[in-house]
Backbone as a ProteinNet text record, in pm:
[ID]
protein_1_A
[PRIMARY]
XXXXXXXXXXXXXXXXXXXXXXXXXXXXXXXXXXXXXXXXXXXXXXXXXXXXXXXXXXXXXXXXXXXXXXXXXXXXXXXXXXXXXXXXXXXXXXXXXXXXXXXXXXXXXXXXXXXXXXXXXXXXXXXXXXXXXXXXXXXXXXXXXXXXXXXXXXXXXXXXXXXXXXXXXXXXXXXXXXXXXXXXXXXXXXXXXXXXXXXXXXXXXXX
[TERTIARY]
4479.3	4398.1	4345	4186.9	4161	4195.3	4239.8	4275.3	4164.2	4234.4	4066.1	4178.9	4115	4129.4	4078.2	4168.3	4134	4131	4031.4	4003.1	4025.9	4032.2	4137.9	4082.7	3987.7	3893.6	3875.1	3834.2	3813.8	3918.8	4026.9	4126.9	4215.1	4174.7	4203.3	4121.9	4253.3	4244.8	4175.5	4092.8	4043.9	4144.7	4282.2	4368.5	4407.6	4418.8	4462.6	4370.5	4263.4	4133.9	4133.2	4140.8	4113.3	4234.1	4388.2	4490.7	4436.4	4348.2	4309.2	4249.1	4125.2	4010.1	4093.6	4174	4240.9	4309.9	4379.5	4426.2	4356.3	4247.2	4151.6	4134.6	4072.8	4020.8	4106.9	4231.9	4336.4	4350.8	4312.9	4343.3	4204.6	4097.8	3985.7	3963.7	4010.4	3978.2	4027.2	3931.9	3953.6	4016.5	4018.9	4030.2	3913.4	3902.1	3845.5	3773.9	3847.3	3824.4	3702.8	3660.7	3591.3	3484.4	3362.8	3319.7	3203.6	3136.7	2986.4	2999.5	3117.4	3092.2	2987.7	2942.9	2852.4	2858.6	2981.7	2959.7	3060.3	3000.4	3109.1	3216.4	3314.4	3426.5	3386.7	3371.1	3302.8	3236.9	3156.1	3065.9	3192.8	3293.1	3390.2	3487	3491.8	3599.2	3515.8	3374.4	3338.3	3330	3331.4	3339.4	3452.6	3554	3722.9	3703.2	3680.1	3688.1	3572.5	3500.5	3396.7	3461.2	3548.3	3653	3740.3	3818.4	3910.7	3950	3779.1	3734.1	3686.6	3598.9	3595.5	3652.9	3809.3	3945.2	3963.2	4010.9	4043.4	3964.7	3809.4	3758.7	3745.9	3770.3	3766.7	3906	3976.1	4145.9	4103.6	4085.7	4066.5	3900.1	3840.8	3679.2	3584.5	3445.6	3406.9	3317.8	3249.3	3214.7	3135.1	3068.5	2956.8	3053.5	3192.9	3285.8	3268.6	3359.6	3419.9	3272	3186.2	3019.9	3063.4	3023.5	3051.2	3147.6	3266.5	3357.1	3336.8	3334.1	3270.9	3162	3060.3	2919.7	3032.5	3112.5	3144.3	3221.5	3320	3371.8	3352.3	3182.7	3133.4	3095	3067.3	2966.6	3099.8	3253.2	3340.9	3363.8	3353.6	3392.9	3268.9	3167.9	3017.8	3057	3122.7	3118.7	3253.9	3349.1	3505.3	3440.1	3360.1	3297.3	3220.8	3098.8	3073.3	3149.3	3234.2	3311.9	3419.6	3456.3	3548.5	3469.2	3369.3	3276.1	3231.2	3169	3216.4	3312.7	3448.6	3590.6	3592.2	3563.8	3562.4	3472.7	3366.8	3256.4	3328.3	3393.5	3410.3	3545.5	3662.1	3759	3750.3	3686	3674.1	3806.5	3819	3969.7	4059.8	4057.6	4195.2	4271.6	4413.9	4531.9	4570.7	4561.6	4656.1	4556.6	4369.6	4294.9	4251.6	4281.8	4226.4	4362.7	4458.3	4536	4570.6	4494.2	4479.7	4350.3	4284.1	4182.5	4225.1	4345.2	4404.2	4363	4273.9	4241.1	4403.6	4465.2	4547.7	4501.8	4579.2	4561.7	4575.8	4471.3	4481.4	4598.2	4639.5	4747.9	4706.6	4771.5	4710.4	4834.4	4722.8	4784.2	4926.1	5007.1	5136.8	5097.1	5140.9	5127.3	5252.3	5180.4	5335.7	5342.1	5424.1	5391.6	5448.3	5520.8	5562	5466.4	5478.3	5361.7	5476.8	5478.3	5643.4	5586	5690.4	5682.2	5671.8	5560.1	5516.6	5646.2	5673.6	5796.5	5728.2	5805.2	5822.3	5703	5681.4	5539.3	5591.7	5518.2	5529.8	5379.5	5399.7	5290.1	5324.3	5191.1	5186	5062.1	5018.4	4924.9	4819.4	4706.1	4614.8	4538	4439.9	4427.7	4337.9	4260.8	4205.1	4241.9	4243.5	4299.5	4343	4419.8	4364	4415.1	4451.8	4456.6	4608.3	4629.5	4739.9	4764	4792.8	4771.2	4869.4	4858.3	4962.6	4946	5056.5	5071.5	5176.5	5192.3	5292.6	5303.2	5374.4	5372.7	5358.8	5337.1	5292.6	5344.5	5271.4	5357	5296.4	5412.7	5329.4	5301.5	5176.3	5101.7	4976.5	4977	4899.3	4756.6	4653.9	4519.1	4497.6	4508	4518.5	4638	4590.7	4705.5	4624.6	4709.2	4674.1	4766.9	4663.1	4785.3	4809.4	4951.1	4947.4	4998.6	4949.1	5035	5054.4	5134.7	5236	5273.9	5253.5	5241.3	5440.7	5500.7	5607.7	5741.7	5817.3	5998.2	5992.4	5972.7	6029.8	6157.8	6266	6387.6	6446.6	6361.6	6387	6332.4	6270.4	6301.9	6143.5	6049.9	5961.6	5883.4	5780.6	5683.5	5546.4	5448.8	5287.7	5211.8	5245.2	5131.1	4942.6	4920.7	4788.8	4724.6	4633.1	4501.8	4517.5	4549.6	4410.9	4340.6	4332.3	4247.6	4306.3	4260.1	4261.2	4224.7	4278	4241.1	4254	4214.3	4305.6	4341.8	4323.2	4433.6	4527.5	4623.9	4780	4727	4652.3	4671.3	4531.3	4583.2	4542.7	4498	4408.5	4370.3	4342.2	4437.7	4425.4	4348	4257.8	4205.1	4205	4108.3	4120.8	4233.2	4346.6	4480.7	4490.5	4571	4597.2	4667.9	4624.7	4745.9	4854.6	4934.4	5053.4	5140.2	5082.4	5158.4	5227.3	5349.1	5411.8	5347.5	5323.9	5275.9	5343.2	5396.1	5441.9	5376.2	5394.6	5314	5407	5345.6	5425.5	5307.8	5313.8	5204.6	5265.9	5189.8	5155.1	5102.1	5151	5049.1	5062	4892.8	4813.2	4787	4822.5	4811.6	4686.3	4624.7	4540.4	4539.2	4664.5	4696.5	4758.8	4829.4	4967	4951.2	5051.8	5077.5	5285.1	5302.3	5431.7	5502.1	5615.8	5680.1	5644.5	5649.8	5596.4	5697.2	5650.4	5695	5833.5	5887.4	6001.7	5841.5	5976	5894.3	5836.4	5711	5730.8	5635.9	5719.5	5675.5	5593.8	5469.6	5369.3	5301.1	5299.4	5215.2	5109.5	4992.6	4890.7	4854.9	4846.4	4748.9	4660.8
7690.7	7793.9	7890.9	7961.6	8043.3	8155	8215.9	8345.5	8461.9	8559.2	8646.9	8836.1	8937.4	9056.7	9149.6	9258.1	9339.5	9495.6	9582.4	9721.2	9817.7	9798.1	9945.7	10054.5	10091.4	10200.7	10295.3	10300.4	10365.7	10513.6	10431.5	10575.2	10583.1	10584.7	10621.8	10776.8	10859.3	11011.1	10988.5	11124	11098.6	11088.1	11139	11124	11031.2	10937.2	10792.8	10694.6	10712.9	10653.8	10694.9	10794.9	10819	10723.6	10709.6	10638.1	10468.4	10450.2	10279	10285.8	10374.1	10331.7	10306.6	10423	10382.1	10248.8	10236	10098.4	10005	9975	9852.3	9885.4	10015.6	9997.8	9971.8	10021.4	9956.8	9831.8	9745.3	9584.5	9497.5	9564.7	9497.3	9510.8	9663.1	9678.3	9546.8	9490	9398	9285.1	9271.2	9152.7	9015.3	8913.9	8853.7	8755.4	8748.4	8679.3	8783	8843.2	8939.5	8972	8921.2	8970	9014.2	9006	9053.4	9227.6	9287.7	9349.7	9442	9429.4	9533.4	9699.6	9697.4	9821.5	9857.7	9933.1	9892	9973.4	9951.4	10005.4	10152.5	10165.3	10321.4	10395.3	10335.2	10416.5	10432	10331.6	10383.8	10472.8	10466.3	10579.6	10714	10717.7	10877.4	10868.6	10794.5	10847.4	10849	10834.8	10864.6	11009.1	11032.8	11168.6	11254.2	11237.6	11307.5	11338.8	11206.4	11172.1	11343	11324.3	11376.7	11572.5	11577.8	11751.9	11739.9	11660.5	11729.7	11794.1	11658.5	11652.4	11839.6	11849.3	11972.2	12107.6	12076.1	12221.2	12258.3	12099.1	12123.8	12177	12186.3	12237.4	12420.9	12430.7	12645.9	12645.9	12565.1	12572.2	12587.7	12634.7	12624.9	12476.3	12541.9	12432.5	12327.8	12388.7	12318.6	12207.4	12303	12152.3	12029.9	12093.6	11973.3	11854	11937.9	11856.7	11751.8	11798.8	11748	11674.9	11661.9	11589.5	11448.7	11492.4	11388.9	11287.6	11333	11279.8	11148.1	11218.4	11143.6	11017.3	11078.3	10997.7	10871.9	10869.3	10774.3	10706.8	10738.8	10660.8	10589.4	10650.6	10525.3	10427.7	10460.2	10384.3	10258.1	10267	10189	10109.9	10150.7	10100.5	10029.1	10033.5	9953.1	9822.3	9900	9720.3	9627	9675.7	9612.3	9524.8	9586.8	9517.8	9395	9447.9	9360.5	9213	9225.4	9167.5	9033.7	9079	9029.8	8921.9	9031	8970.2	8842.4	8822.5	8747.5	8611.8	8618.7	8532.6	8463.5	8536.1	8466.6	8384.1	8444.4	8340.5	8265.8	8271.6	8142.6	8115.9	8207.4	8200.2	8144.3	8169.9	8153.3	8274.5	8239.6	8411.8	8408.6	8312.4	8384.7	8456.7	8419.9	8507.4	8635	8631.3	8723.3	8876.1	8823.6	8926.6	9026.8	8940.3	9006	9131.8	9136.8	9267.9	9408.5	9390.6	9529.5	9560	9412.6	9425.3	9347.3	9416.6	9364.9	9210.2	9125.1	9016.4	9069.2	8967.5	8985.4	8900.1	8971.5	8858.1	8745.5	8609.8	8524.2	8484.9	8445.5	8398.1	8339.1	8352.2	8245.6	8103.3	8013.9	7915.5	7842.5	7799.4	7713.8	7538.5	7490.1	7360.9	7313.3	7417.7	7385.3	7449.3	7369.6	7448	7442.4	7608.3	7663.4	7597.1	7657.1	7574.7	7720.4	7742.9	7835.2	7906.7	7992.4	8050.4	8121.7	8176.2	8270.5	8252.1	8115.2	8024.7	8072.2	8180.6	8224.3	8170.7	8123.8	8069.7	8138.1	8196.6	8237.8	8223.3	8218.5	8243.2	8350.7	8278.8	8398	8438.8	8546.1	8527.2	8446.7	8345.2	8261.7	8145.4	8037	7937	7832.3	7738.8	7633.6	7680.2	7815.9	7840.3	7871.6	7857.7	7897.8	7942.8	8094.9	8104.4	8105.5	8079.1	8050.6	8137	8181.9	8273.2	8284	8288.1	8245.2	8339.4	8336.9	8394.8	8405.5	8426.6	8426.2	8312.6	8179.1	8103.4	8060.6	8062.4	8043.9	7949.3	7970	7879.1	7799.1	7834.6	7786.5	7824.9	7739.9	7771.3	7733.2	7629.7	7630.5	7601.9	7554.6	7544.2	7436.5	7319.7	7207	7253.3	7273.6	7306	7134.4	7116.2	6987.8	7024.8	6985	6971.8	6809.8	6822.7	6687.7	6755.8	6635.8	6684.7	6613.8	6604.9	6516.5	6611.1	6632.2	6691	6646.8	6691.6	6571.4	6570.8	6656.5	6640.9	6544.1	6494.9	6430.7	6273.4	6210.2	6095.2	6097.3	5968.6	5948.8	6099.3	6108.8	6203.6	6196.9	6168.8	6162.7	6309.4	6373	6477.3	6442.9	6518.2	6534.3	6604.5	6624	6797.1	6863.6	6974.1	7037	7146	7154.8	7220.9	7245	7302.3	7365.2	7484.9	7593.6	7711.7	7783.5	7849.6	7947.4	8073.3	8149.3	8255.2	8220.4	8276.2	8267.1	8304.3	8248.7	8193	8141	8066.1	7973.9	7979.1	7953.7	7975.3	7815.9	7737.6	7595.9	7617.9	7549.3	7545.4	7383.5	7393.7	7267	7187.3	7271.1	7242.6	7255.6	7164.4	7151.9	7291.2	7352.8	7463.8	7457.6	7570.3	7511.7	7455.3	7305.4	7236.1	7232	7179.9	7187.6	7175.7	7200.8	7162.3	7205.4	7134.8	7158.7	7204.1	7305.2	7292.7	7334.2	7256.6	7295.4	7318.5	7355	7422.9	7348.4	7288.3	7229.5	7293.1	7379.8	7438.8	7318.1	7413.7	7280.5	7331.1	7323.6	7356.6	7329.2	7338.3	7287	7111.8	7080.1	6902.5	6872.7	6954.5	6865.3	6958.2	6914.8	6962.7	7002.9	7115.2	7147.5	7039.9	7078.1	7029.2	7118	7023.6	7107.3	7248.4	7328.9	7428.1	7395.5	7432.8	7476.6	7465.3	7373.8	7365.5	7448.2	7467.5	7549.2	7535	7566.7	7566.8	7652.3	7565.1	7683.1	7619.7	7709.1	7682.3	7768.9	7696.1	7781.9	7810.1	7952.9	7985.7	7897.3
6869	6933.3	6827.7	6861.8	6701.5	6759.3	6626.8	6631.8	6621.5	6693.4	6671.8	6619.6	6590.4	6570.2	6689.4	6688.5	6805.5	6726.7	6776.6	6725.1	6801.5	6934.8	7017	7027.4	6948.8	6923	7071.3	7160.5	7280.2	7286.4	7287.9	7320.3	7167.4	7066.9	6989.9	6898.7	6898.5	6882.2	6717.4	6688.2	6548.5	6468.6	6474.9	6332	6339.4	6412.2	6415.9	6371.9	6422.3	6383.4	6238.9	6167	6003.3	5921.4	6026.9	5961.6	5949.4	6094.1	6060.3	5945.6	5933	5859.8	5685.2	5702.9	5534.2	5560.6	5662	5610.7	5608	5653	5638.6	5502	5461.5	5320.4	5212.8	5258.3	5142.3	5127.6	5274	5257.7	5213.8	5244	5209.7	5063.7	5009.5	4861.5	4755.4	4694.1	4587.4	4672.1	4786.7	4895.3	4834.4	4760	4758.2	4855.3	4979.6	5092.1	5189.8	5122.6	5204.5	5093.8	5019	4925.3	4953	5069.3	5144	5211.9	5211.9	5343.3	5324.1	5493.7	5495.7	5477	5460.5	5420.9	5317.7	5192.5	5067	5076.5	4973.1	5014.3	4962.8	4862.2	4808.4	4957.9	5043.3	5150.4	5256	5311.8	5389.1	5328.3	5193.1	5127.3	5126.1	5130.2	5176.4	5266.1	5390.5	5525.7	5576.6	5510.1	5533.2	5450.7	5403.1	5375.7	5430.5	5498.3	5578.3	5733.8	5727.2	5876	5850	5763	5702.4	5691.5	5685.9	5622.4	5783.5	5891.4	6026.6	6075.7	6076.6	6138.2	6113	6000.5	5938.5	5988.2	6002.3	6011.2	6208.6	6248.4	6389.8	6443.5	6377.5	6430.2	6460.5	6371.6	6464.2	6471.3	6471.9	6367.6	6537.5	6564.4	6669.9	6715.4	6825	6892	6820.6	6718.3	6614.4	6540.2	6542.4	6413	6482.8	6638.2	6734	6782.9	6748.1	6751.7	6633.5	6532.7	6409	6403	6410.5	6394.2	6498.1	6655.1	6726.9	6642.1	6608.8	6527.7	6429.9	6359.2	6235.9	6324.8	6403.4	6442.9	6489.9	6590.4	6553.5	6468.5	6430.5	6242	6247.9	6219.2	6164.6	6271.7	6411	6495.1	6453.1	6455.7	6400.9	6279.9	6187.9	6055.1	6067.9	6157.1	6173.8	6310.3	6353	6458.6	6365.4	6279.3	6239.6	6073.6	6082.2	5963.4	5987	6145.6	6224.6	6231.5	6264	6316.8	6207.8	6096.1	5939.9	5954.3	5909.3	5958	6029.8	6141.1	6226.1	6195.6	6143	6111.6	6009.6	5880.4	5752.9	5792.3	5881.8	5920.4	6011.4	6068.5	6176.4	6267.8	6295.1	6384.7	6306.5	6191.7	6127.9	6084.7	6157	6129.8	6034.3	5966.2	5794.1	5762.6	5744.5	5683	5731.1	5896.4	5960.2	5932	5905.4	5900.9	5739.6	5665.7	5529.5	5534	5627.6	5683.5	5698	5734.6	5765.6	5958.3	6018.9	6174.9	6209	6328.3	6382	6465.8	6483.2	6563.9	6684.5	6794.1	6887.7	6975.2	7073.2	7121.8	7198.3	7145.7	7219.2	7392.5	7456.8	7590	7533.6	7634.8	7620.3	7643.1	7609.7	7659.4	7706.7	7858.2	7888.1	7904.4	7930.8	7945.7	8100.6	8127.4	8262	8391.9	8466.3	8615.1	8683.2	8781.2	8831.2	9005.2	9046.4	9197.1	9296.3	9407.4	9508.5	9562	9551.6	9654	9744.7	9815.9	9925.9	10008.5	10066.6	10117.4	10298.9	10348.2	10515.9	10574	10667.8	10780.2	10902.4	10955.1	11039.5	11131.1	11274	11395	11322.9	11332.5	11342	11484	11500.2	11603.4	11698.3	11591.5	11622.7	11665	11737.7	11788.1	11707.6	11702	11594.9	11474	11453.6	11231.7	11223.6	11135	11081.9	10964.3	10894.6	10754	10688.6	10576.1	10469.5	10371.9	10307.1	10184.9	10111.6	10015.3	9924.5	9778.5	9674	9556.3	9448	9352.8	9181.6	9144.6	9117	9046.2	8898.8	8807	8620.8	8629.6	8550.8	8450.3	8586.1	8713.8	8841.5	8798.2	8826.7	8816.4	8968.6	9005	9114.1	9283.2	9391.2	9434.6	9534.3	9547.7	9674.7	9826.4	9896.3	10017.3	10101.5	10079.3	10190	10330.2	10420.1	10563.9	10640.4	10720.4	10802.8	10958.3	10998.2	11133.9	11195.3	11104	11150.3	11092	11176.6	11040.7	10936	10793.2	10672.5	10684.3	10741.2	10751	10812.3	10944.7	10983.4	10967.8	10827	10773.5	10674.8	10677.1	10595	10682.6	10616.5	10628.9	10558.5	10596.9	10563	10568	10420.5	10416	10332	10377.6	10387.9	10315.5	10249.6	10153.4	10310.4	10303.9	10382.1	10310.7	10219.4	10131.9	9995.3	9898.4	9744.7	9761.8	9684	9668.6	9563.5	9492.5	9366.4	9371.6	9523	9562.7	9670.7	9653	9709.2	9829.3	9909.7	10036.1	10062.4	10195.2	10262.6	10421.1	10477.8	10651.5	10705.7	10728.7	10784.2	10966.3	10935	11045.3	11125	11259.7	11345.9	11393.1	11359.4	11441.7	11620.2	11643.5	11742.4	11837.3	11911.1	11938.6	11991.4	11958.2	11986.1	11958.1	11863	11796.8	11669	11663.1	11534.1	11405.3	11291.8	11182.2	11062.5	10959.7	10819.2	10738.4	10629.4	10543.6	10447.5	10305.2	10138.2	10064	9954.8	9872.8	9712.9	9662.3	9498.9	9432.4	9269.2	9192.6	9074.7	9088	8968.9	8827.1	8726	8614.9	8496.8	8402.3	8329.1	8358.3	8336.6	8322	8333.2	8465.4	8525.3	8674.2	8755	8833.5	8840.3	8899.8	8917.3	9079.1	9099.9	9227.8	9330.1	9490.5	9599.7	9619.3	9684.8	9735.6	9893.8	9910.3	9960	10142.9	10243.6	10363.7	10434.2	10516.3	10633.1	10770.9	10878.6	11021.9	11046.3	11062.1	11147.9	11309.7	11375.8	11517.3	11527.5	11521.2	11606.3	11696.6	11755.2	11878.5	11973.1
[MASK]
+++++++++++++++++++++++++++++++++++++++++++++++++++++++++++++++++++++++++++++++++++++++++++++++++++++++++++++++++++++++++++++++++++++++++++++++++++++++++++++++++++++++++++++++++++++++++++++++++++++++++++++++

């Protein structure tokens, strides 16, 4: 899977933001894997110190600093996207190189290999005739879910279930049932390229 870098920038306070910008520049400086950037290290080392003297005059300073300091603050937020950005192009989703930047990695998804099995699967009457809905709970690694139903006990010996539909939210509205009548239903989650084991039985009657 390629790896990519993440910049966080939004809710990051200016003195934190002045702590990234040095550390990128400490890791990019004389970084050979990085020999284009757009913006040299000399031009982000005066705007770490332009960062730096805002920070400073906006602490007791008036409304004109906290102007000013805002102003700068962008410029670095501008000059740390587009460097990320760089970053990103020259590694090609590769993390050993991407992490010599001084950009943190981004986290990648977990990956699982197992698809978990539906719990806590309740059927109930709606108030329409004929339906019966189904709903059930978080199960890992599910993209989707096959709902089967059987019109017979499986407890009580072979049993022939059926689709009655696919869905990819945790529930289900089976329709064109008989009313009244008994009906089973278990729930299958489906994974990228497998499927997990059915879900745990259940009795529904419709209206």
């Amino acid at each position: 899977m390629r790896a990519n870098i993440k910049i966080g920038l939004f809710r990051m306070l200016p003195p934190a933001l002045l702590a990234f910008l040095n550390h990128v520049i400490a890791k990019l400086t004389g970084n050979v894997l990085f020999p284009n950037l757009p913006v040299s290290i000399v031009d982000m080392t005066a705007l770490s110190t332009a960062l730096q003297s805002a920070i400073t005059a906006a602490i007791d300073g008036t409304s004109t600093d906290r102007e000013h300091r805002k102003a700068v603050v962008l410029q670095v937020q501008d000059v740390l996207r587009v460097t990320a950005d760089y970053v990103r192009a020259e590694c090609d989703g590769n993390a050993e190189l991407l992490t010599t930047s001084g950009f943190p990695l981004a986290k990648q998804p977990e990956q699982y290999t197992e698809v978990g099995i539906p719990s806590n699967v309740r059927a109930s009457a709606t108030d329409v005739s004929g339906e019966v809905k189904l709903r059930w709970s978080f199960t890992l690694a599910a993209r989707m879910f096959r709902i089967e139903q059987a019109t017979s006990d499986p407890t009580l010996g072979a049993t022939t279930w059926i689709t009655a539909g696919q869905v990819s939210r945790q529930r289900f509205i089976v329709t064109g049932l008989t009313p009244y009548q008994s009906y089973w239903f278990r729930i299958v989650a489906l994974g990228i390229d497998k499927e997990g084991l059915p879900s745990d039985v259940v009795l529904g009657r419709p209206a």
